[in-house]
C-alpha positions as CSV (number, residue, x, y, z in Angstrom):
1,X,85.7,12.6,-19.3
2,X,85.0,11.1,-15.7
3,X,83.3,13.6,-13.6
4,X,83.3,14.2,-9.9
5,X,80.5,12.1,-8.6
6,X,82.1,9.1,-11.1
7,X,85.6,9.4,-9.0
8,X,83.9,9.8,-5.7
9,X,81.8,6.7,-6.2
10,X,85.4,4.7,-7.7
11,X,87.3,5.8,-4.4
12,X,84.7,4.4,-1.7
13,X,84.5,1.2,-4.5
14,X,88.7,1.2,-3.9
15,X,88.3,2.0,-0.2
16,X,85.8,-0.7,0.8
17,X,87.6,-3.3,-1.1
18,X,90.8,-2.3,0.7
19,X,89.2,-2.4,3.9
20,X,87.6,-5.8,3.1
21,X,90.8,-7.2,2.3
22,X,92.4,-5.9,5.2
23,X,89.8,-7.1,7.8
24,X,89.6,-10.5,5.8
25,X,86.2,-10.0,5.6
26,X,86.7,-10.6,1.6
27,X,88.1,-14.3,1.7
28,X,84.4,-16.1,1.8
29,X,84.1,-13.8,-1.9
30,X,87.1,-15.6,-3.0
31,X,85.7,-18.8,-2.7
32,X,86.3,-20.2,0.9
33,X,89.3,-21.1,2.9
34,X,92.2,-22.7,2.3
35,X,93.5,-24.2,-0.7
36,X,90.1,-26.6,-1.2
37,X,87.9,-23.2,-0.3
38,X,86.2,-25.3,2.5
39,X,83.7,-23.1,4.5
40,X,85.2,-21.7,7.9
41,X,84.2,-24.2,10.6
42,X,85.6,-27.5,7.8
43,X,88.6,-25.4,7.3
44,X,89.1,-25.0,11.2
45,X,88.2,-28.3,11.6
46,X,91.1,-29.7,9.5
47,X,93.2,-27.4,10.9
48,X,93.4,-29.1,14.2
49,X,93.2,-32.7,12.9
50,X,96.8,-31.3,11.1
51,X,97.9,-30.0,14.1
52,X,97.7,-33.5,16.1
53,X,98.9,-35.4,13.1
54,X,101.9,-33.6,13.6
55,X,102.3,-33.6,16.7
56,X,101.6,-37.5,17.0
57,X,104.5,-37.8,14.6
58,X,106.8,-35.2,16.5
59,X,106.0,-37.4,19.6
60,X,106.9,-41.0,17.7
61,X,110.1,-39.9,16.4
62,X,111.2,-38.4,20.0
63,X,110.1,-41.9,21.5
64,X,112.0,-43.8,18.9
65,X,115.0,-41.9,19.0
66,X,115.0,-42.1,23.1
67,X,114.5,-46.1,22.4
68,X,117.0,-48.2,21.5
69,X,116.3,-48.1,18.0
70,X,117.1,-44.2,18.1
71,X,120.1,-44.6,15.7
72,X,117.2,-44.7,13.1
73,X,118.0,-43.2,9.5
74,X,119.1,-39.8,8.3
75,X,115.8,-39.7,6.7
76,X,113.7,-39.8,9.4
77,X,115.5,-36.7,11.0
78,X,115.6,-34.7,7.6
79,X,111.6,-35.6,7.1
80,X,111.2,-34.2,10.9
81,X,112.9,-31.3,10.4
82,X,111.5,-30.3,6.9
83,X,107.9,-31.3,8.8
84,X,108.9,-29.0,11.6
85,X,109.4,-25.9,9.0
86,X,105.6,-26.5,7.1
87,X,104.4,-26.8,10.2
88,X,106.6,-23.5,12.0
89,X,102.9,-21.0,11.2
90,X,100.7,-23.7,12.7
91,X,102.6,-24.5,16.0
92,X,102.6,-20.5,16.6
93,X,99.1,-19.8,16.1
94,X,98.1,-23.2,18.2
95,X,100.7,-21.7,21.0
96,X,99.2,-17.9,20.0
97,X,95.7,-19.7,20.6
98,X,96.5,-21.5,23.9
99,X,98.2,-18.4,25.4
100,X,95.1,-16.2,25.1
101,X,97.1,-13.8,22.6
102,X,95.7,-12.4,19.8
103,X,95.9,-14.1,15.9
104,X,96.7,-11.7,13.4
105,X,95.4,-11.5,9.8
106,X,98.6,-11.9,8.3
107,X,99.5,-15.3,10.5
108,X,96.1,-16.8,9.9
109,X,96.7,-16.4,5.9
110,X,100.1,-18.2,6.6
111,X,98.3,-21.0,7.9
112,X,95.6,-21.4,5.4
113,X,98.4,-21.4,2.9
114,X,100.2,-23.7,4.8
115,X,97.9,-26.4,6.4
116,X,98.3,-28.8,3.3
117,X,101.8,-28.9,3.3
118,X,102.1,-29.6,6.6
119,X,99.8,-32.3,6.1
120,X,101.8,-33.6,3.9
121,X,105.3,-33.2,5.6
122,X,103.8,-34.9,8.6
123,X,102.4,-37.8,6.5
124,X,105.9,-38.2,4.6
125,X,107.1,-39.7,8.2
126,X,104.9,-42.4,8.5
127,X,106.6,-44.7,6.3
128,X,109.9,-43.9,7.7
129,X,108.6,-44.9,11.4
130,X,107.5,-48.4,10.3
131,X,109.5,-51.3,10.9
């Protein structure tokens, strides 16, 4: 039979690792960040080189479509749209970020869950911008 100190020491157990989880505190225990559990500053760091790929690709299709060439294929606008969706948690905390308003828990995990597939999304329009 579990006695008294037993349960009191299992709640604070359950109580700090809710806490932890809740302050995010816990992620470096899980193995880093992001889905190659790269240490804070790398993960930051790649982060941001994500958010300019994308927005150099957002800014090539918008100068190709105001060019002549503009009637480009269906592709190219259904690869810039599906980029704009991976990318829809970045572009908010980068605005969130610029604004001076505060980054929540919850949107930060959204973008360490989505970072590579933005990457990807974003890289998916290269082809489709060459000649």
């Amino acid at each position: 039979m579990v006695n008294v100190k037993e349960l009191v020491i299992l709640r604070s157990l359950i109580i700090f690792t809710i806490a932890s989880l809740i302050s995010g505190c816990a992620i470096p225990f899980f193995g880093g960040y992001g889905a190659n559990s790269q240490s804070l500053e790398a993960f930051e760091h790649h982060v941001e080189e994500v958010f300019r790929l994308q927005n150099q690709m957002t800014s090539e299709v918008m100068m190709l479509l105001e060019s002549d060439e503009g009637k480009k294929s269906e592709a190219l606008m259904q690869a810039e749209q599906h980029m704009q969706q991976m990318c829809a948690d970045l572009n908010e905390y980068a605005s969130r970020d610029i604004d001076g308003l505060s980054i929540g828990l919850f949107l930060r995990r959204r973008v360490e869950k989505s970072a590579i597939d933005c990457e990807q999304a974003a890289l998916a329009i290269k082809p489709l911008l060459e000649p």
